[in-house]
KOLMAR-781707 format. One record per atom (N, C-alpha, C, O): residue in three letters; atom name; z negated, y, x. Coordinates in pm, 1 decimal. Atoms other than C-alpha are relative to their C-alpha. Last residue first. Layout:
BEGIN
(node Ala; CA; (Z; Y; X))
...
END
This chain:
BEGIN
(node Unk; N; (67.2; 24.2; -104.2))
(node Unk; CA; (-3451.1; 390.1; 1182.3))
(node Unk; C; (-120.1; -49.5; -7.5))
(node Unk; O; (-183.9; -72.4; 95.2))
(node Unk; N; (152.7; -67.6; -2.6))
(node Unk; CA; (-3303.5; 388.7; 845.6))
(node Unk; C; (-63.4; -52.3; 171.7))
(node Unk; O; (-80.8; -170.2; 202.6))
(node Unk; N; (151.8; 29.6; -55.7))
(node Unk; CA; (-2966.2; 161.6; 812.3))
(node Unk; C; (-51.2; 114.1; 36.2))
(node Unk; O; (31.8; 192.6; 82.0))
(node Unk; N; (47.4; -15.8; 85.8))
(node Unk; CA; (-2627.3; 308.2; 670.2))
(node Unk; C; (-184.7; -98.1; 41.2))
(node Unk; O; (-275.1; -105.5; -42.1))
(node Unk; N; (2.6; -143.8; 64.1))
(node Unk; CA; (-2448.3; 373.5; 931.6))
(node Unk; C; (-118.4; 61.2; -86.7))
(node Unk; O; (-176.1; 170.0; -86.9))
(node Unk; N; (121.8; -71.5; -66.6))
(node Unk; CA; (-2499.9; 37.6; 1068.5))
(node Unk; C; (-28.5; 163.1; 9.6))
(node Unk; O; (-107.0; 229.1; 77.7))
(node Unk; N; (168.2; 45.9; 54.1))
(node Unk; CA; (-2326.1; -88.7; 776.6))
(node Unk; C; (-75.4; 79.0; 22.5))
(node Unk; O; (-145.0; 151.6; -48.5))
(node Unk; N; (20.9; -46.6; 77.1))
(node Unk; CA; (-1955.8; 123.2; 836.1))
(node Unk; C; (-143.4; -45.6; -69.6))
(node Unk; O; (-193.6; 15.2; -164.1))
(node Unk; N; (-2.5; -110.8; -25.7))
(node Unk; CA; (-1905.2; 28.6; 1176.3))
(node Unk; C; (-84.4; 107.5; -135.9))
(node Unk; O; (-163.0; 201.0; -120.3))
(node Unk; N; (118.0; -17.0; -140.8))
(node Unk; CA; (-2043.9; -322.9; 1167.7))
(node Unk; C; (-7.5; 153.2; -3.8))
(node Unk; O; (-117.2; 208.7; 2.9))
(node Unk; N; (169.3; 24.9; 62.6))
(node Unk; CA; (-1834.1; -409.0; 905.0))
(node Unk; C; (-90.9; 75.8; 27.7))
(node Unk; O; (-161.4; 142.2; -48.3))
(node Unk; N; (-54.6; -106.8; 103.3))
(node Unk; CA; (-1469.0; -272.1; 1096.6))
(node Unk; C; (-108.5; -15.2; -108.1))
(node Unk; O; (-112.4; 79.6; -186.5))
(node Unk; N; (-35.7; -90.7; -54.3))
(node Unk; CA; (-1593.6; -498.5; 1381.7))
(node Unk; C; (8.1; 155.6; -124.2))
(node Unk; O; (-51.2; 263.4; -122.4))
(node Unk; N; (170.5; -45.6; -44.7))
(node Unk; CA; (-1697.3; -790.4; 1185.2))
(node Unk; C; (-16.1; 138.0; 66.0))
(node Unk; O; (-123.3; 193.5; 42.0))
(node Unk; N; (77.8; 4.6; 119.5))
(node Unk; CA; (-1353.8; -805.7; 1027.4))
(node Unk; C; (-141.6; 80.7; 58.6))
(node Unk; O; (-188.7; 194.1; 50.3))
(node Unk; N; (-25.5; -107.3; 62.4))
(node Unk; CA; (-1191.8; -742.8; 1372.6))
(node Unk; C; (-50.3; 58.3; -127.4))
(node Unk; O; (-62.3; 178.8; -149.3))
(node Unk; N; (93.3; -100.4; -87.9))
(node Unk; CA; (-1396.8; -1039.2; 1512.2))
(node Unk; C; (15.4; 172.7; -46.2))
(node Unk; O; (-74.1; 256.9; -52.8))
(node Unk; N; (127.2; -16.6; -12.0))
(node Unk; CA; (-1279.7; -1239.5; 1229.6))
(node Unk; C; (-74.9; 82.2; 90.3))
(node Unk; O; (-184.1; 129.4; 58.7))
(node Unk; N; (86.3; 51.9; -63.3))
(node Unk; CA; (-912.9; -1148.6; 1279.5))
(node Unk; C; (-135.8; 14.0; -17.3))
(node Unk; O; (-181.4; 126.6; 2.5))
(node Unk; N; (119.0; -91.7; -109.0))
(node Unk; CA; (-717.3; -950.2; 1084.3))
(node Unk; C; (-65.6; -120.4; 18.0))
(node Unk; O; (-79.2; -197.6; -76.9))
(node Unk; N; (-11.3; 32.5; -121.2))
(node Unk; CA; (-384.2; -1098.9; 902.2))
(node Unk; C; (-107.5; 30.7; 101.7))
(node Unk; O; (-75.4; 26.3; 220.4))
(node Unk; N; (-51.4; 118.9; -25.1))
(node Unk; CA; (-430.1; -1094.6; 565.8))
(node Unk; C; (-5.1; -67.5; 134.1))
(node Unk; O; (-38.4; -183.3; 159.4))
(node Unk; N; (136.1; 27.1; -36.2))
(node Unk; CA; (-585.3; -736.8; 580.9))
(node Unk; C; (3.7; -160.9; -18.2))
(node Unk; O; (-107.0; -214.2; -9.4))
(node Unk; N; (-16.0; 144.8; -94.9))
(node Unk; CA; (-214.3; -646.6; 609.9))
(node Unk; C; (-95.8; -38.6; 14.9))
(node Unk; O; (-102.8; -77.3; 131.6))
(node Unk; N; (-43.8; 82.9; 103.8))
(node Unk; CA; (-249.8; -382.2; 294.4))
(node Unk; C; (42.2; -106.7; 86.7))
(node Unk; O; (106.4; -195.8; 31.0))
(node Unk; N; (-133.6; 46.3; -115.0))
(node Unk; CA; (-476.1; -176.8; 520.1))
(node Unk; C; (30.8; -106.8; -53.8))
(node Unk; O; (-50.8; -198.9; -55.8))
(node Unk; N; (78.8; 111.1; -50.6))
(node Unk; CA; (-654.8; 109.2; 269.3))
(node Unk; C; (103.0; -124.5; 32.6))
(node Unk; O; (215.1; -129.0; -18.0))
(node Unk; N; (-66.9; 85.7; -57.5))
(node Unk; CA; (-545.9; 445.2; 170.8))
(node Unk; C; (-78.4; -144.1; 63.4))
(node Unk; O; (-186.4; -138.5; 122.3))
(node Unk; N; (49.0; 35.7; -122.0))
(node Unk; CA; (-806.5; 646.3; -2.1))
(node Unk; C; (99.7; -146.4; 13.4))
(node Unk; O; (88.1; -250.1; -51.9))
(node Unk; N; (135.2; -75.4; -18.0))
(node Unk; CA; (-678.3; 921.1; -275.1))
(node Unk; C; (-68.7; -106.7; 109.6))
(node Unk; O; (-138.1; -35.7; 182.4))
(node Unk; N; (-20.7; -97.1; -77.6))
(node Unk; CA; (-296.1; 729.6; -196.1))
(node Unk; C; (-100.5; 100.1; 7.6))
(node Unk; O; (-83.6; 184.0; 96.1))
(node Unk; N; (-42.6; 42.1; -131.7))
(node Unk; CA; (-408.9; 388.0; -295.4))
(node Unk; C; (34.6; 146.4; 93.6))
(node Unk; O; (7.6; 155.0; 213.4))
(node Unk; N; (150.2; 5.6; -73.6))
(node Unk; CA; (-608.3; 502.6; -621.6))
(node Unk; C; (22.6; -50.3; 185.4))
(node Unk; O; (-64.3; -59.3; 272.1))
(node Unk; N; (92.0; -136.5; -35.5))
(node Unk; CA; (-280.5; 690.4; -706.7))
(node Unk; C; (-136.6; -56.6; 97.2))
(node Unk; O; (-183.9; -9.9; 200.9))
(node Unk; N; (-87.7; -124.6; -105.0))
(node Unk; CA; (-70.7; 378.7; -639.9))
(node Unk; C; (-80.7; 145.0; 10.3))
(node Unk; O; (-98.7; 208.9; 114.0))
(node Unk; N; (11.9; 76.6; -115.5))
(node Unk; CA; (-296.0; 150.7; -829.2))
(node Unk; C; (74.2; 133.2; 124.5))
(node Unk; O; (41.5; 213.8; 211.7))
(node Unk; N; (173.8; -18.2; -26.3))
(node Unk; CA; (-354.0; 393.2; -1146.4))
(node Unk; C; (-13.6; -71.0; 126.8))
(node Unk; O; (-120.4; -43.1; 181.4))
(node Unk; N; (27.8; -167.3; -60.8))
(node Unk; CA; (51.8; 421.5; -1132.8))
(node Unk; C; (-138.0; -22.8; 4.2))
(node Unk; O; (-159.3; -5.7; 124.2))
(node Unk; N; (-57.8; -42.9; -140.2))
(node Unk; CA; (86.5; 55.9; -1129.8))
(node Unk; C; (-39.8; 123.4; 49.8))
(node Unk; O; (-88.1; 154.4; 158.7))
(node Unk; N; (124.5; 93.5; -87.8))
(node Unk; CA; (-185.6; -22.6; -1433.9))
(node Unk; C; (39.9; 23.8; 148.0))
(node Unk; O; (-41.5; 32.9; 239.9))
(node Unk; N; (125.2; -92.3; -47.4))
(node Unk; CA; (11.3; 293.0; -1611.6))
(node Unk; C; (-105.9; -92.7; 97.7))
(node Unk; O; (-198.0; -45.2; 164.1))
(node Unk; N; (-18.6; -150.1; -89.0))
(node Unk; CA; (318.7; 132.3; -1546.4))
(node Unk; C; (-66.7; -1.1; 46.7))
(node Unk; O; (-88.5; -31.7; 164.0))
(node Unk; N; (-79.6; -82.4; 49.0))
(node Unk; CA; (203.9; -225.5; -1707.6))
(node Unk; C; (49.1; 98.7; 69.5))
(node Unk; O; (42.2; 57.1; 185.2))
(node Unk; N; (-44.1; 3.7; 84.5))
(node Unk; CA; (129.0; -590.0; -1565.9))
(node Unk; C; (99.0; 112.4; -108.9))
(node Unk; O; (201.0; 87.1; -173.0))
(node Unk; N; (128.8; -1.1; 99.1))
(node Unk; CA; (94.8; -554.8; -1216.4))
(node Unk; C; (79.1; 45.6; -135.8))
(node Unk; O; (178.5; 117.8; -142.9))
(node Unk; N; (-38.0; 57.7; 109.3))
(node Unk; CA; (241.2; -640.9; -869.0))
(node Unk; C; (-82.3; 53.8; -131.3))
(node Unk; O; (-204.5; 65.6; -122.2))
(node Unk; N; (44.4; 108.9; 75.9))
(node Unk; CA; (94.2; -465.4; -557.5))
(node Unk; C; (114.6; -29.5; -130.1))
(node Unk; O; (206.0; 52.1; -142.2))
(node Unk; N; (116.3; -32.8; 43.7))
(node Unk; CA; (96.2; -221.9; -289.0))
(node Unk; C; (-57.4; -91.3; -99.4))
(node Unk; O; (-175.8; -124.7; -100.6))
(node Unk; N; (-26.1; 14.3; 171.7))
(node Unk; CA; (468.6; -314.7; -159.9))
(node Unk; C; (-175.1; -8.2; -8.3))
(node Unk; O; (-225.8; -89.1; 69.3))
(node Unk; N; (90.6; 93.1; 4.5))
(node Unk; CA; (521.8; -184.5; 178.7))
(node Unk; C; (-46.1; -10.8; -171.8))
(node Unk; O; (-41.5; 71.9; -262.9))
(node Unk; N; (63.5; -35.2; 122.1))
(node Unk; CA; (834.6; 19.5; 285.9))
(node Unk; C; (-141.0; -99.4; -18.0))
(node Unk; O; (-157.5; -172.4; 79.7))
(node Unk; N; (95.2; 120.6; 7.9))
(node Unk; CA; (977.6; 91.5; 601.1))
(node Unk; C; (-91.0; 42.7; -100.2))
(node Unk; O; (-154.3; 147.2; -115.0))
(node Unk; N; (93.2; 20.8; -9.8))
(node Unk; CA; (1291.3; 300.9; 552.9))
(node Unk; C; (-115.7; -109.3; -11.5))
(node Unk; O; (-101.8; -207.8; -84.0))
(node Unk; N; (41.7; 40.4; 113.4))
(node Unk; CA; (1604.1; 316.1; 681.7))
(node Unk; C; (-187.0; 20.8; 3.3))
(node Unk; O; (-260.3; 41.6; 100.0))
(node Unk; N; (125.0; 9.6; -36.2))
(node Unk; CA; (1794.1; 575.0; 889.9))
(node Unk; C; (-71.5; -108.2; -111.6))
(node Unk; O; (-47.1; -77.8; -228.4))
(node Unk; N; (103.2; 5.3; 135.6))
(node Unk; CA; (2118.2; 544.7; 920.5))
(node Unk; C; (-108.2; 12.1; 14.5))
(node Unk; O; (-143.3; -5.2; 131.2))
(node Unk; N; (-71.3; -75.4; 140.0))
(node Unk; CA; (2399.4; 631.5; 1142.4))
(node Unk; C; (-68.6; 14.0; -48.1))
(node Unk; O; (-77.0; 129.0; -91.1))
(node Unk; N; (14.3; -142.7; -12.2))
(node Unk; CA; (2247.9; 506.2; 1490.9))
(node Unk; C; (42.3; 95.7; -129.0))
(node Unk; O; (26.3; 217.6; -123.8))
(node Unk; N; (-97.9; -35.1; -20.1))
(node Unk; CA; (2381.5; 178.8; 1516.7))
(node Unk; C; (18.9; 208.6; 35.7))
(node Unk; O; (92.9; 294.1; 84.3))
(node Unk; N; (-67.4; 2.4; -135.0))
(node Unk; CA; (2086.6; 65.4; 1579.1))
(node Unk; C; (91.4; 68.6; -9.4))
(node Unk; O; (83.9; 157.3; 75.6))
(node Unk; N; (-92.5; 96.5; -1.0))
(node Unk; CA; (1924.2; 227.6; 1260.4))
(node Unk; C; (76.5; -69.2; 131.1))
(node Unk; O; (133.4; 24.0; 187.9))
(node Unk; N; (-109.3; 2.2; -52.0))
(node Unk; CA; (1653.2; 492.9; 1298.9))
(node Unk; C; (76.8; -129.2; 6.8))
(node Unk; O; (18.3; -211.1; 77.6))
(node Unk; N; (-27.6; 92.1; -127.1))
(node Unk; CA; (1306.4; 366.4; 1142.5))
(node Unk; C; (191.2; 62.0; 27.7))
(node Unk; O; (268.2; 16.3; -56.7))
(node Unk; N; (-154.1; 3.1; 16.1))
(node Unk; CA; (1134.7; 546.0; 886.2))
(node Unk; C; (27.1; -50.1; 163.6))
(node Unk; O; (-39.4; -49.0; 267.1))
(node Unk; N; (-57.9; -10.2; -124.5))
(node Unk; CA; (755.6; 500.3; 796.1))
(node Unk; C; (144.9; 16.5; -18.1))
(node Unk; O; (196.0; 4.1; -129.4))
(node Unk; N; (87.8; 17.8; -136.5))
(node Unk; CA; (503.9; 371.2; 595.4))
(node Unk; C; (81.3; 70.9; 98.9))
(node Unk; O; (32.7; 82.6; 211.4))
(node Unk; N; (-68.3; -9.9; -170.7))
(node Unk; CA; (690.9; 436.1; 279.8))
(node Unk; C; (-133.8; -21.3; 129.0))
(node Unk; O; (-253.5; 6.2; 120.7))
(node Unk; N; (23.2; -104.7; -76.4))
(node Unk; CA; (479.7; 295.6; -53.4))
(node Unk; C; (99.5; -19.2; 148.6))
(node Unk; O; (124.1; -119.2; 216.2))
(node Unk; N; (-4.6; 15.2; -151.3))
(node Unk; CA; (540.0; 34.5; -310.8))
(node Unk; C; (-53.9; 180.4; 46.8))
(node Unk; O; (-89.2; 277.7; -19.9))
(node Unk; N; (96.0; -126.8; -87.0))
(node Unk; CA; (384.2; -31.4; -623.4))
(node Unk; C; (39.7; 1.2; 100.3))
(node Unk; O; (-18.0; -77.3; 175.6))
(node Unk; N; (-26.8; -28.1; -177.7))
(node Unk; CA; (630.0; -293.6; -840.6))
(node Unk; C; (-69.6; 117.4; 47.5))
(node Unk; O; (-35.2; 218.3; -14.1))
(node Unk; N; (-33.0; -207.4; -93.9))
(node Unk; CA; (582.6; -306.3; -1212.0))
(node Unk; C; (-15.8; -78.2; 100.7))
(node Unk; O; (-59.7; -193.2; 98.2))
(node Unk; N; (-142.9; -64.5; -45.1))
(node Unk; CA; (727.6; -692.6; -1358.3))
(node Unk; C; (-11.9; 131.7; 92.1))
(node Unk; O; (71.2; 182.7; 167.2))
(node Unk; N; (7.7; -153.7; -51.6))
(node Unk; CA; (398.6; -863.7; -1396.7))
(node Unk; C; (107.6; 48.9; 55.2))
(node Unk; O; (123.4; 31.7; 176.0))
(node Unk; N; (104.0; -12.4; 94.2))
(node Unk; CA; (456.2; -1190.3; -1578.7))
(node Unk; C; (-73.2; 122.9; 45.2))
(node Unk; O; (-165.3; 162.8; -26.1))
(node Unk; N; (123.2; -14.3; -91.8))
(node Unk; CA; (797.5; -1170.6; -1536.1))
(node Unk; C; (-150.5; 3.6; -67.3))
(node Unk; O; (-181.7; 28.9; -183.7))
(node Unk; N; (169.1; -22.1; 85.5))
(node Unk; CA; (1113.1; -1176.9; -1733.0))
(node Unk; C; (-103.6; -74.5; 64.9))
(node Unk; O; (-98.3; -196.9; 76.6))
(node Unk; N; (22.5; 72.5; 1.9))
(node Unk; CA; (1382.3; -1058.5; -1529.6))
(node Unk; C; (-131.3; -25.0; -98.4))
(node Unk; O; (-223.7; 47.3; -135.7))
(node Unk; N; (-87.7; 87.3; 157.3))
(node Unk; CA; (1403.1; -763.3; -1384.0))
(node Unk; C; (-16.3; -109.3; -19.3))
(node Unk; O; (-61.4; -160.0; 83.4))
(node Unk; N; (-86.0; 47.1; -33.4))
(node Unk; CA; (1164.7; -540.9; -1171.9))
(node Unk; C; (92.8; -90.3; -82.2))
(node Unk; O; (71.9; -90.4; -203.5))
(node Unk; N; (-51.2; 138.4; 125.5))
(node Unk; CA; (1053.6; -269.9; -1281.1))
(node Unk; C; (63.7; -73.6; 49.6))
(node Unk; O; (173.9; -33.2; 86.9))
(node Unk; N; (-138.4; 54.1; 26.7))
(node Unk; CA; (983.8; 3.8; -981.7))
(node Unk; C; (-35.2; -129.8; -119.1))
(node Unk; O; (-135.4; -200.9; -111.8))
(node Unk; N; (-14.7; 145.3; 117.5))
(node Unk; CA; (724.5; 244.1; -931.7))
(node Unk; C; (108.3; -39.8; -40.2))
(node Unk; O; (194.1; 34.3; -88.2))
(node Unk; N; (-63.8; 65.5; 133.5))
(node Unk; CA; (735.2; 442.4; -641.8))
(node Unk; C; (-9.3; -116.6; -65.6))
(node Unk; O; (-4.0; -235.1; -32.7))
(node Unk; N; (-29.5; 161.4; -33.8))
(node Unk; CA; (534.0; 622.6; -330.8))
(node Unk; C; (50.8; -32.0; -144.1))
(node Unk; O; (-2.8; 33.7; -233.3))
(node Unk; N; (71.9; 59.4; 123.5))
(node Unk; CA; (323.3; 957.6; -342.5))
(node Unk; C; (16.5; -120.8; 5.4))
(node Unk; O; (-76.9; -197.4; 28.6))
(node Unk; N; (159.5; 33.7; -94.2))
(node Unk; CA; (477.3; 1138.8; -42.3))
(node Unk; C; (-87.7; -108.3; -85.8))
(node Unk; O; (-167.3; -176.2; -20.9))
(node Unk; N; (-19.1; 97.0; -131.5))
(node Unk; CA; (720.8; 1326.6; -263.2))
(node Unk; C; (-132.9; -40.4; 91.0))
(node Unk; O; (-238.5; 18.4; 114.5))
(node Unk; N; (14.5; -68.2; -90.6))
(node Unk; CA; (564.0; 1377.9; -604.3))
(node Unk; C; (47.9; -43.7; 128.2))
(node Unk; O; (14.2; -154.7; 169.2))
(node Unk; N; (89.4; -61.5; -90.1))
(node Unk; CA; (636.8; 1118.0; -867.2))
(node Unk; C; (-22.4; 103.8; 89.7))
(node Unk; O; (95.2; 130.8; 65.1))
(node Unk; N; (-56.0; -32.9; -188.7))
(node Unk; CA; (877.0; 1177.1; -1120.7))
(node Unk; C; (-128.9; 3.5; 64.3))
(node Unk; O; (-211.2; 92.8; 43.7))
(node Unk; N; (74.4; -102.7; -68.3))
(node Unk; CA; (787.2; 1043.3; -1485.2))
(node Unk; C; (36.1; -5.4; 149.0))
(node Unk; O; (60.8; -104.2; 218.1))
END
């Protein structure tokens, strides 16, 4: 099946694995030094056992995107990006 452009691809990877699909997505394109090429910046969404478990990841990633470096955030940034979406939800 062909995704839609914009959507992002499923790949197989080889080998025998214990989750072989691949979920990536573009983030971006980057001009080459040299200037010839353009490549792209990709980000891998996840690992997982069948297609359809990839494609249900990749769709539910592109109806609300969410920040696949959340590895790297800082406790204050945590609390920060908490904070925004709690105190929303409190009653005066």
């Amino acid at each position: 099946m062909k995704l839609s452009n914009g959507m992002g691809s499923i790949y197989k990877l080889s080998g025998k694995r214990r989750k072989p699909w691949r979920a990536v997505k573009t983030t971006g394109w980057v001009i080459d030094t040299d200037g010839e090429r353009v490549k792209q910046n990709r980000v891998t969404i996840g690992y997982y056992h069948s297609k359809e478990e990839a494609f249900q990841a990749l769709m539910n990633y592109n109806a609300d995107p969410y920040d696949i470096k959340a590895n790297t955030i800082t406790f204050s940034e945590l609390y920060n990006k908490w904070s925004e979406r709690y105190f929303e939800t409190l009653s005066n």
